[in-house]
KEVEX-568934 format. One line per field, with one value per residue: x, y, z of N, C-alpha, C, O, CB in turn. Coordinates in pm, whole numbers, plus 50000, padded with zeros to 5 digits. Glycine has a CB too. Layout:
n.xx = [X ...]
n.yy = [Y ...]
n.zz = [Z ...]
ca.xx = [X ...]
ca.yy = [Y ...]
ca.zz = [Z ...]
c.xx = [X ...]
c.yy = [Y ...]
c.zz = [Z ...]
o.xx = [X ...]
o.yy = [Y ...]
o.zz = [Z ...]
cb.xx = [X ...]
cb.yy = [Y ...]
cb.zz = [Z ...]
This chain:
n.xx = [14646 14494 14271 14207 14146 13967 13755 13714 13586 13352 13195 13171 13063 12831 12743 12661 12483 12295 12229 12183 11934 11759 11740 11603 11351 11268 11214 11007 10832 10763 10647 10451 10286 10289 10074 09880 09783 09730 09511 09308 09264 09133 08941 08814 08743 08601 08354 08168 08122 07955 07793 07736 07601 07348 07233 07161 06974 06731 06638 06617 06393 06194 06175 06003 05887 05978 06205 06420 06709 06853 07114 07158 07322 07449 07740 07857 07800 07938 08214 08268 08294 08506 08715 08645 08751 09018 09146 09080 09222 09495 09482 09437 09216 09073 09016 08902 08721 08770 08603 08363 08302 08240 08008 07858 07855 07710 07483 07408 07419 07204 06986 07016 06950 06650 06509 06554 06474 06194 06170 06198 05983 05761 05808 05865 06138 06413 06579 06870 06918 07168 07262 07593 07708 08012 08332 08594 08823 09182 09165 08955 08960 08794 08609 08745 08804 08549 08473 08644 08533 08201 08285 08398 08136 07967 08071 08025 07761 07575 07355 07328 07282 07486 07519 07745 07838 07994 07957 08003 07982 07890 07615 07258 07077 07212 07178 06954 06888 06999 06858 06610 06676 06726 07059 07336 07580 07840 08025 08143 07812 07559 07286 07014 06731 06542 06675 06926 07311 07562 07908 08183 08100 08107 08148 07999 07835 07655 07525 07436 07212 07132 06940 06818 07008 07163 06964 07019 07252 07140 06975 07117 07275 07084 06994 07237 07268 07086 06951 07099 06895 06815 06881 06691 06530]
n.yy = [51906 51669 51692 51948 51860 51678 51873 52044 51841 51744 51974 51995 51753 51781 52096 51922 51724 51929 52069 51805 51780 52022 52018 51792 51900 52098 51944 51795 51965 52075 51916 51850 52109 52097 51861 51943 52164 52035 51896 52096 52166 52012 51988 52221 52190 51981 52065 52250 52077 51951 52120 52228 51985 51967 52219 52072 51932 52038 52159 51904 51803 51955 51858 51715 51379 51304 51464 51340 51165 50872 50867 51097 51286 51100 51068 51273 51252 51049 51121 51281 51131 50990 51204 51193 50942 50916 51083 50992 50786 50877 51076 51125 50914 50959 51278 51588 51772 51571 51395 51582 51647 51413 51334 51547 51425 51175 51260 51365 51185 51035 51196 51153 50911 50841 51016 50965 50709 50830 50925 50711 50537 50733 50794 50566 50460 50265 50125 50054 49984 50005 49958 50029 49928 50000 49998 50206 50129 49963 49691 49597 49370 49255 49470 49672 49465 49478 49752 49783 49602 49687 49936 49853 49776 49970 50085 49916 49919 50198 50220 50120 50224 50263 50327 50444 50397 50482 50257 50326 50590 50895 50983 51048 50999 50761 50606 50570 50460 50246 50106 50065 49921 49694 49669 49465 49478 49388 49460 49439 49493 49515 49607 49503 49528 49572 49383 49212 49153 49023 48988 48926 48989 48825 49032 48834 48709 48954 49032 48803 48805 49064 49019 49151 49327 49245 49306 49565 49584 49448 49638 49894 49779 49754 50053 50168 50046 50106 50288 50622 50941 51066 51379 51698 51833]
n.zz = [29565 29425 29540 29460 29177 29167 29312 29059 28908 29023 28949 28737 28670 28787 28615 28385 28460 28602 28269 28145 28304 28248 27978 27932 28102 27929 27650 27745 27878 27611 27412 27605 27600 27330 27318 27449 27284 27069 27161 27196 26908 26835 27001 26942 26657 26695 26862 26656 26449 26597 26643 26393 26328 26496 26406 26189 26279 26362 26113 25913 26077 25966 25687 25402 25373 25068 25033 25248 25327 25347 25425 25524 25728 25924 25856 25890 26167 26232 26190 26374 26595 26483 26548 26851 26886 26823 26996 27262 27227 27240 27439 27768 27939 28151 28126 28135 27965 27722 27820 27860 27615 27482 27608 27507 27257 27267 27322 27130 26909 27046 27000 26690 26660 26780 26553 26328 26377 26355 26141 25958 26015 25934 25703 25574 25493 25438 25728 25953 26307 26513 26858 27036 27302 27489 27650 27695 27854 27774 27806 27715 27512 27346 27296 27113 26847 26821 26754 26494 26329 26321 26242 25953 25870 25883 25667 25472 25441 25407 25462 25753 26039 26311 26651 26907 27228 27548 27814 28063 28108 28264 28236 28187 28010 27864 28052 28096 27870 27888 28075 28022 27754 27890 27922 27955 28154 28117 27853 27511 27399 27189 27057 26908 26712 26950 27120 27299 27217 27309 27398 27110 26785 26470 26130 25963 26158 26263 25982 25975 26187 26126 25878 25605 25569 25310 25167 25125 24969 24710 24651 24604 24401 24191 24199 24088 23862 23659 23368 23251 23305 22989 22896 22915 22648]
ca.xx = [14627 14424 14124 14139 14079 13849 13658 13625 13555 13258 13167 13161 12973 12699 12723 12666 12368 12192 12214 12055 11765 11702 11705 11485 11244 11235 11140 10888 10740 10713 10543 10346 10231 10217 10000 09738 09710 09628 09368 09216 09246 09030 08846 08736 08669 08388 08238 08220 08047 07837 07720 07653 07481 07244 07155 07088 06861 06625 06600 06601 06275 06094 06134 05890 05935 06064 06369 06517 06793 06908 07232 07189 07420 07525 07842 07912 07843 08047 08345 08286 08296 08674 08771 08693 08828 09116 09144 09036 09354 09607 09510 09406 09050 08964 09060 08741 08733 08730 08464 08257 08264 08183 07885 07760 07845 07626 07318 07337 07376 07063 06861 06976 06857 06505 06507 06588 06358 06080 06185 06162 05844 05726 05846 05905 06271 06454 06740 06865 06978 07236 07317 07640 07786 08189 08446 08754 08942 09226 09198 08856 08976 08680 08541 08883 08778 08447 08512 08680 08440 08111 08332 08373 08011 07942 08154 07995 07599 07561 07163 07316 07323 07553 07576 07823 07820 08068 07852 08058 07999 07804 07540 07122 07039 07302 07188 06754 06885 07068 06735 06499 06686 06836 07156 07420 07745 07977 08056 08033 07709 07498 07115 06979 06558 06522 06768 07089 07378 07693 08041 08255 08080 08243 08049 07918 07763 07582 07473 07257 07090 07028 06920 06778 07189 07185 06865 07058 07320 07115 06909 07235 07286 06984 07034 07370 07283 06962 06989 07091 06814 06801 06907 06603 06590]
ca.yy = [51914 51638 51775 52032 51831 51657 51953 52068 51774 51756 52096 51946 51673 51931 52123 51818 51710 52042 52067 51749 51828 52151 51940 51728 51931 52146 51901 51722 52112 52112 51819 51876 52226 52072 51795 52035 52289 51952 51873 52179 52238 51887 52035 52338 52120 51914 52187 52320 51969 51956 52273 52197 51886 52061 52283 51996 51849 52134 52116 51780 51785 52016 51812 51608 51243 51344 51566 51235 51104 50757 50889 51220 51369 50953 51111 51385 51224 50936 51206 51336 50971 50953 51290 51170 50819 51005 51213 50914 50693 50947 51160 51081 50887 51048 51409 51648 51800 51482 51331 51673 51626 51216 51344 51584 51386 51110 51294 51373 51016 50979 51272 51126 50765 50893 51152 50848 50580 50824 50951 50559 50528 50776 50799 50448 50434 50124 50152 49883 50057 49927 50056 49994 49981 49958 50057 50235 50073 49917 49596 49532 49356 49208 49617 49758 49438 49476 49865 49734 49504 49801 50030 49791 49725 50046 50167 49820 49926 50310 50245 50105 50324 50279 50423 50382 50471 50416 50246 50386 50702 50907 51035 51026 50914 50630 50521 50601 50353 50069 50054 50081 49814 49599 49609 49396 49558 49303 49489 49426 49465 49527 49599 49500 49531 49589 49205 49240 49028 49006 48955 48967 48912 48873 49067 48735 48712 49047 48975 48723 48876 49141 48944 49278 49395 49173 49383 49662 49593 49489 49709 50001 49748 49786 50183 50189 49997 50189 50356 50738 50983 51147 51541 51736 51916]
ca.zz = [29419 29431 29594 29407 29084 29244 29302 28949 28828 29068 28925 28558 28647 28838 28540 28286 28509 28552 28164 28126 28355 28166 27862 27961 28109 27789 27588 27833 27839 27456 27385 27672 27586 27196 27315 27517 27132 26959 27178 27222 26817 26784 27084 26850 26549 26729 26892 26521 26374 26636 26603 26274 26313 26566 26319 26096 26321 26329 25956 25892 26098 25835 25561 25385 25308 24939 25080 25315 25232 25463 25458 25597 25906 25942 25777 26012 26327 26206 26144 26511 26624 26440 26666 26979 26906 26828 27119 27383 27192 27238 27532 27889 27925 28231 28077 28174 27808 27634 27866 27853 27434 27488 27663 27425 27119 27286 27313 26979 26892 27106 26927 26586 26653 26767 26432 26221 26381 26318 25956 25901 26048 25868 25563 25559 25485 25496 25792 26060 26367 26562 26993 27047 27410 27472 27710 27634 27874 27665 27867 27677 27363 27241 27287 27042 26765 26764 26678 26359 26276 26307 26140 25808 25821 25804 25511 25361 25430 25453 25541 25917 26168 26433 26768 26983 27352 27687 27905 28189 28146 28336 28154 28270 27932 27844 28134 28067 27745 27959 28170 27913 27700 28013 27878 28096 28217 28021 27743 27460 27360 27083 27089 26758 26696 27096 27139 27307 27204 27396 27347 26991 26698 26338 26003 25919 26238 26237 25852 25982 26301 26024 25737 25578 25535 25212 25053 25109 24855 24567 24603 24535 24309 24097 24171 24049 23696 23616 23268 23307 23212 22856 22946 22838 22539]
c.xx = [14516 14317 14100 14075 13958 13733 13592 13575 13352 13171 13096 13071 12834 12675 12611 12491 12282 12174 12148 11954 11691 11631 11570 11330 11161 11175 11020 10808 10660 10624 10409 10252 10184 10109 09847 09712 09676 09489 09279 09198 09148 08906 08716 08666 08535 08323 08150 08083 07933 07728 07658 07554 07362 07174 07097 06979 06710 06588 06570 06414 06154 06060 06042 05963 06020 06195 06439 06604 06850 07040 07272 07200 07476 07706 07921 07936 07966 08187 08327 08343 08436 08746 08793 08702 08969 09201 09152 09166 09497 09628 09469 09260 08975 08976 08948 08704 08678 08543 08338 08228 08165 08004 07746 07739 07729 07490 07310 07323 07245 06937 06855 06907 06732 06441 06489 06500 06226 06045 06164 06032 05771 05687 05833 06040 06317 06631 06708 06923 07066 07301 07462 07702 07931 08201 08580 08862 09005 09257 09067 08902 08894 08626 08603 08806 08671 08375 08533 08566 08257 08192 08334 08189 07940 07999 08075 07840 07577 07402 07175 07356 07363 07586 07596 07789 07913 07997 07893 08056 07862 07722 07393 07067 07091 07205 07027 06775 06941 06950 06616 06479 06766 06984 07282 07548 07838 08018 08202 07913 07614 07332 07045 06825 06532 06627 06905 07156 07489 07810 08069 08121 08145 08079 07949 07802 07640 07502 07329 07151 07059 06996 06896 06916 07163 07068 06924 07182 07268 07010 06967 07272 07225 06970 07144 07346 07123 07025 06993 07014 06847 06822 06802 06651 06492]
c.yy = [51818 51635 51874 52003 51767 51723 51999 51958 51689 51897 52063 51898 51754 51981 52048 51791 51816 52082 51953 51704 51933 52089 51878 51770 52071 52054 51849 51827 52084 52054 51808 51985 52177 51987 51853 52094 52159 51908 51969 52228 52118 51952 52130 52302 52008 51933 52209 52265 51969 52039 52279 52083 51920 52124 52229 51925 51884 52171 52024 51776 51876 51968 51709 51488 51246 51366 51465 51205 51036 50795 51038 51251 51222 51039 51192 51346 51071 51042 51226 51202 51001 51062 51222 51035 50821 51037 51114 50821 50785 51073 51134 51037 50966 51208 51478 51676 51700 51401 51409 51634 51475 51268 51403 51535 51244 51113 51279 51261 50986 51088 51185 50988 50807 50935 51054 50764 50669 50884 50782 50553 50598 50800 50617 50403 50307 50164 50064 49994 49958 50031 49929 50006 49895 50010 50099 50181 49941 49758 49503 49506 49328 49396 49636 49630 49448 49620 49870 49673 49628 49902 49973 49760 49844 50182 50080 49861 50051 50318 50162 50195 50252 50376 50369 50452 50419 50403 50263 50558 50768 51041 51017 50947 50847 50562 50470 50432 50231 50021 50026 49918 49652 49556 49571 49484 49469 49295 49452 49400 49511 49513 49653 49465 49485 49403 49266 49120 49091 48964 48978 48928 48983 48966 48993 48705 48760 49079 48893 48753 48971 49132 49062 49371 49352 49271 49547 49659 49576 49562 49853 49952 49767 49955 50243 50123 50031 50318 50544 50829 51053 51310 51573 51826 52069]
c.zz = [29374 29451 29484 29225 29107 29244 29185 28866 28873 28992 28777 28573 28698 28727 28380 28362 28498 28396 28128 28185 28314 28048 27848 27977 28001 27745 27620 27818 27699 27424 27463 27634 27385 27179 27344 27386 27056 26978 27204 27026 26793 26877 26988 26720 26600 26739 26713 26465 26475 26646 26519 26232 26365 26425 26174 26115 26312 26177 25898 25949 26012 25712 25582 25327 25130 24929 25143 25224 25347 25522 25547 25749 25964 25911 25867 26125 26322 26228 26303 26602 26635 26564 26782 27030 26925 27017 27272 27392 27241 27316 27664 27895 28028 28200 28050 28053 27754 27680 27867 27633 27423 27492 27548 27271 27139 27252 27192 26886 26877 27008 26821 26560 26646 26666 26346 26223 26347 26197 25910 25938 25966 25726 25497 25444 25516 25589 25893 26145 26461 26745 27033 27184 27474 27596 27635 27693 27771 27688 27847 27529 27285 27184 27162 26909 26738 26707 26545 26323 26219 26190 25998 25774 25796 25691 25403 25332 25486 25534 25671 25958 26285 26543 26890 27122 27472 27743 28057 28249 28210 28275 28146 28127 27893 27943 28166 27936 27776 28009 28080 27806 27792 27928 28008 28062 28127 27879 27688 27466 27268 27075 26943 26725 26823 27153 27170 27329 27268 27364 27196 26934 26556 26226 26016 26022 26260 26133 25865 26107 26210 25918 25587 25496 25351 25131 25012 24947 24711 24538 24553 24403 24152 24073 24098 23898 23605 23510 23348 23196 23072 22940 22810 22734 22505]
o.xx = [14438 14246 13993 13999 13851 13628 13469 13523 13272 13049 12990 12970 12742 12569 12528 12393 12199 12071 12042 11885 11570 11512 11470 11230 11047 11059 10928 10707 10539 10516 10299 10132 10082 10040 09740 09594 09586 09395 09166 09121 09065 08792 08594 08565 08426 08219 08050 07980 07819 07607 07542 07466 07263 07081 07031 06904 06612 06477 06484 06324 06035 05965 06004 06063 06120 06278 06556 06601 06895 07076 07373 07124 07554 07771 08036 08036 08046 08264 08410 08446 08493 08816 08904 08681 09033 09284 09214 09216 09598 09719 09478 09178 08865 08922 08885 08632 08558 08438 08228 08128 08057 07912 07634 07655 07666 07412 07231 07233 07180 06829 06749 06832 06680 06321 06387 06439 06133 05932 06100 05962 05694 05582 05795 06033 06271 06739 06602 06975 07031 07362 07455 07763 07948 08106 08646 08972 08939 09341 09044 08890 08899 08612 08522 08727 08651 08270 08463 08496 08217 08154 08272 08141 07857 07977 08051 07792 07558 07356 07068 07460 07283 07657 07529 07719 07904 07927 07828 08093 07752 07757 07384 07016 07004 07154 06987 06700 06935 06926 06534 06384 06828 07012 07307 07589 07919 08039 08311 07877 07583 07272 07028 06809 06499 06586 06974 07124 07497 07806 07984 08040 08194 07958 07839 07689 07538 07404 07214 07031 06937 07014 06958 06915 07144 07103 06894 07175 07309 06953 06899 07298 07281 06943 07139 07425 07077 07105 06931 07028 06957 06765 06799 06761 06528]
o.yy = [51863 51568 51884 52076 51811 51677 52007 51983 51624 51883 52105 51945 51776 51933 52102 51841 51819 52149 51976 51611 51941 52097 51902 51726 52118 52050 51850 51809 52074 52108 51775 51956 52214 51994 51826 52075 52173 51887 51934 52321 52149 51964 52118 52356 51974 51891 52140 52328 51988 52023 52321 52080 51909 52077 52284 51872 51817 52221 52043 51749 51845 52002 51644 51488 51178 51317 51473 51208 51103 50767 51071 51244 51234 51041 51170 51370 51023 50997 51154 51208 51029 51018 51189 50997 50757 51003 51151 50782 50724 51155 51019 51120 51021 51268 51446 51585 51704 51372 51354 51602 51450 51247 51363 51573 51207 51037 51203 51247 50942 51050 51125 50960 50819 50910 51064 50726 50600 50897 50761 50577 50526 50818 50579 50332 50242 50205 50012 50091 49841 50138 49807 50113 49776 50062 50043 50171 49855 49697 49396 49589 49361 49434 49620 49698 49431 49625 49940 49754 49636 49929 50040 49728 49846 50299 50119 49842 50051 50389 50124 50251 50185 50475 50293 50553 50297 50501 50221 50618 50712 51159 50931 50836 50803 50457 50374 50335 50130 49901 49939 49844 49552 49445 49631 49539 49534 49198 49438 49298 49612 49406 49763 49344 49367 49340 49342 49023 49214 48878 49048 48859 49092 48959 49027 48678 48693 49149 48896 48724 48978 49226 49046 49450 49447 49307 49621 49730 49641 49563 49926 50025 49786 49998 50358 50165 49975 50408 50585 50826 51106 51331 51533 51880 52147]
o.zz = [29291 29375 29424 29161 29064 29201 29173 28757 28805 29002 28730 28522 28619 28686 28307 28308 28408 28391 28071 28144 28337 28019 27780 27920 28002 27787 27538 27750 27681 27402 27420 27636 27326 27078 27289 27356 26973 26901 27236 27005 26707 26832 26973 26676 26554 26689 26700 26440 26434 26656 26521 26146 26293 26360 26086 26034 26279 26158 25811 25870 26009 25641 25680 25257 25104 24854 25105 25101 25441 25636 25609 25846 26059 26016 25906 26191 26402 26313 26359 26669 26740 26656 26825 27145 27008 27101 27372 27497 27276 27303 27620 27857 28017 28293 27949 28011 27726 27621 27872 27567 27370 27412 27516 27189 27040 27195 27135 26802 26783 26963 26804 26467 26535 26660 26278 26123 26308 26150 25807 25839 25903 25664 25386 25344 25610 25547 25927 26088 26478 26746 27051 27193 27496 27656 27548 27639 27713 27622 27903 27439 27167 27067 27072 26844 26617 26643 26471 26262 26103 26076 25915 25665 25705 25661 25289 25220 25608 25624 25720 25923 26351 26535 26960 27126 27491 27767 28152 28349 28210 28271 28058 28140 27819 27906 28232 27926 27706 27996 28109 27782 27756 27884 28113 27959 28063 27806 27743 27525 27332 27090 26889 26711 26834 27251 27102 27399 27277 27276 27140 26995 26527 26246 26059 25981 26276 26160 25821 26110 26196 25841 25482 25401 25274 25019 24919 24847 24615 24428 24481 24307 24044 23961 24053 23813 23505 23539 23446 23074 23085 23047 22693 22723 22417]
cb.xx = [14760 14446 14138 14231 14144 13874 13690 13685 13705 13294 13299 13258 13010 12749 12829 12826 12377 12235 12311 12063 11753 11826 11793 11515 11254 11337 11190 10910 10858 10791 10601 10387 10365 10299 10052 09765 09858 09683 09348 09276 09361 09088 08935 08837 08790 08310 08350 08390 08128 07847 07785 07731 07503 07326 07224 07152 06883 06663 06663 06735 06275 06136 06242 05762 05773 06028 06359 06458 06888 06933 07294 07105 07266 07452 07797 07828 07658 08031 08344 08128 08238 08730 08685 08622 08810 09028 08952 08881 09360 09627 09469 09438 09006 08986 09147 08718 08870 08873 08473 08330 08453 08255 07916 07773 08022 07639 07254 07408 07411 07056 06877 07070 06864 06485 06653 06708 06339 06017 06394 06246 05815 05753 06026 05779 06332 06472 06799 06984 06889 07353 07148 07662 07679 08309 08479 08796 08926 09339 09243 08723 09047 08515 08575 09123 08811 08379 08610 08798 08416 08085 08468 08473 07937 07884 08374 08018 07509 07588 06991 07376 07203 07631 07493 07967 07670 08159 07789 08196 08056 07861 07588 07019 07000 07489 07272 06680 06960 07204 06686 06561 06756 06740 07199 07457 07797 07966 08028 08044 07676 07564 07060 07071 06475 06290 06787 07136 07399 07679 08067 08407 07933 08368 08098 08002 07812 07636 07587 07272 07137 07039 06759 06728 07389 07171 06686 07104 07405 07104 06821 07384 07286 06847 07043 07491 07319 06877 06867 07233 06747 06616 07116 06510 06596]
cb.yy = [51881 51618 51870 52148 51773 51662 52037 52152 51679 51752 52198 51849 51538 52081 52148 51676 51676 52173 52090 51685 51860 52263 51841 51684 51944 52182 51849 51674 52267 52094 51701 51892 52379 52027 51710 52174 52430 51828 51796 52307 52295 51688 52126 52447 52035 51866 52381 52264 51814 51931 52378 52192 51766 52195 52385 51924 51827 52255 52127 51684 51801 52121 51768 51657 51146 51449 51720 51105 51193 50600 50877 51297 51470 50789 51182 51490 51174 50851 51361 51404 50841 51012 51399 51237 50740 51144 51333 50826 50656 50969 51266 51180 50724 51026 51407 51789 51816 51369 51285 51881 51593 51082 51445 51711 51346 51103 51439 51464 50926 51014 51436 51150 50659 50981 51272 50772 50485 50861 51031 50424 50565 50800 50875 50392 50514 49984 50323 49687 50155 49880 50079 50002 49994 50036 49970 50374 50034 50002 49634 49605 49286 49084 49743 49737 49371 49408 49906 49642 49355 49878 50078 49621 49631 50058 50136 49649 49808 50406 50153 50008 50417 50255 50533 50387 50462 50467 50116 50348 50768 50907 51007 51197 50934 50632 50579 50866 50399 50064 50170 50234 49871 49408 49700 49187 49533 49169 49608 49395 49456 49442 49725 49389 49427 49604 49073 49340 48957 48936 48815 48894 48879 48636 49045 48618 48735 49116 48874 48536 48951 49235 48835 49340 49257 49001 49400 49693 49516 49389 49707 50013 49677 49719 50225 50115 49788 50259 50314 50785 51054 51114 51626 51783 51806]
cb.zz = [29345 29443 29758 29433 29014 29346 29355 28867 28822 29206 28935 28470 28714 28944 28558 28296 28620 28619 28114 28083 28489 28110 27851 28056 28244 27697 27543 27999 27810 27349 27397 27783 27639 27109 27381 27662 27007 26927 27266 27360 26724 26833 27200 26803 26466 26792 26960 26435 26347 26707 26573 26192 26368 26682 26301 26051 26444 26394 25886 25983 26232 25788 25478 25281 25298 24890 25211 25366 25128 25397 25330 25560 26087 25776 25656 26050 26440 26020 26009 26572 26504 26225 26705 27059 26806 26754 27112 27363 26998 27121 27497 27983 27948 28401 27961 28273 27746 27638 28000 27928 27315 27712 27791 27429 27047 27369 27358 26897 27013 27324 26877 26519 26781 26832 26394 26235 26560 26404 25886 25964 26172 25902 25559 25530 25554 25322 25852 26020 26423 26420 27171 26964 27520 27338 27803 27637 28013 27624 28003 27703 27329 27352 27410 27138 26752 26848 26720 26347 26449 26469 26174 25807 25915 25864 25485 25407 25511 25331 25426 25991 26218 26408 26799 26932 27393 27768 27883 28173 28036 28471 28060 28338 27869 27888 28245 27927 27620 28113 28290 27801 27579 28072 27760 28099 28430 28030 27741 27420 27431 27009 27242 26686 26572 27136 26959 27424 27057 27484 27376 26939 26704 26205 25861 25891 26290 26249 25794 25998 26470 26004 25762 25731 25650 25238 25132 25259 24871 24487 24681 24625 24352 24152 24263 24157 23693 23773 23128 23351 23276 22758 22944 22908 22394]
């Protein structure tokens, strides 16, 4: 009699177990299969922007000094930026996808710097450019604050351009722009009017290697309190 409770009670517990390994691997499925449709729906929205920045680039180069505007496609590739900061925080770094997007959101980085330094040249625009090179590994902290720190500076001074870049990745021009500007492997680093600085630095820091930051504000300033015209009559 014994045995034989025994037995079903082996049976239960079998039961009880194979129910919560089903469980389990349901939900592990779900999230899994919900995690792959988020990144392939961010996947489809970059493509998208970049697509569209492309086709801003080839326009942008038709206009005449009149038509600029300092701020233009900064905005967009900034937004693409947020994606696949996104995407790098909350999905696998080595994940082929993400690192195929990295790649091509780079270049375009790299076109729009070029596009920019010679709409300034040209036109003679006032913009500071700023090359930024990080790691994502999450074991670079200075990298993760000095993210924050670029990002407030430019919400504070729309006429910097920032561009960021993994200097790990493997990419012929990242790497045409490490050689070019000798930038050292011990990122951070920051390559500010061909000068590369190293390790953290705060706002205040960056303020004064770009003294120039400060003309930027009053001169929005003086834009921003300029009488508004008479509407013709």
């Amino acid at each position: 009699m014994t045995s034989q409770n025994d037995w079903k009670k082996y049976i239960i517990v079998f039961f009880i177990t194979l129910t919560l390994f089903a469980s389990a691997f349901y939900i592990t499925d779900y999230f899994y299969n919900n995690k792959i449709n988020q990144l392939k729906s961010i996947q489809d929205n970059i493509s998208i922007d970049i697509l569209s920045s492309e086709t801003q680039f080839s326009l942008l180069q038709e206009l005449s000094c009149k038509d600029v505007d300092n701020s233009v496609l900064s905005q967009e590739i900034n937004n693409i930026a947020d994606k696949i900061n996104y995407s790098e925080k909350n999905f696998a770094t080595d994940n082929t996808d993400i690192r195929y997007l990295k790649k091509y959101y780079s270049l375009l980085e790299i076109k729009d710097y070029l596009l920019m330094k010679k709409i300034s040249e040209r036109c003679g625009t006032k913009n500071s450019f700023i090359l930024y090179m990080y790691s994502p590994d999450p074991t670079c902290t200075d990298c993760v604050k000095q993210e924050f720190v670029l990002s407030a500076l430019r919400e504070k001074y729309p006429q910097l351009r920032i561009y960021s870049f993994d200097y790990d990745l493997d990419l012929s021009a990242i790497k045409a722009l490490i050689s070019i500007y000798k930038i050292p492997s011990n990122v951070p680093v920051m390559v500010i009017d061909g000068k590369n600085y190293q390790g953290f630095k705060t706002i205040e820091e960056i303020e004064t290697i770009i003294p120039q930051l400060k003309d930027f504000l009053v001169e929005e300033g003086e834009e921003n309190t300029k009488p508004a015209e008479k509407p013709a009559r």
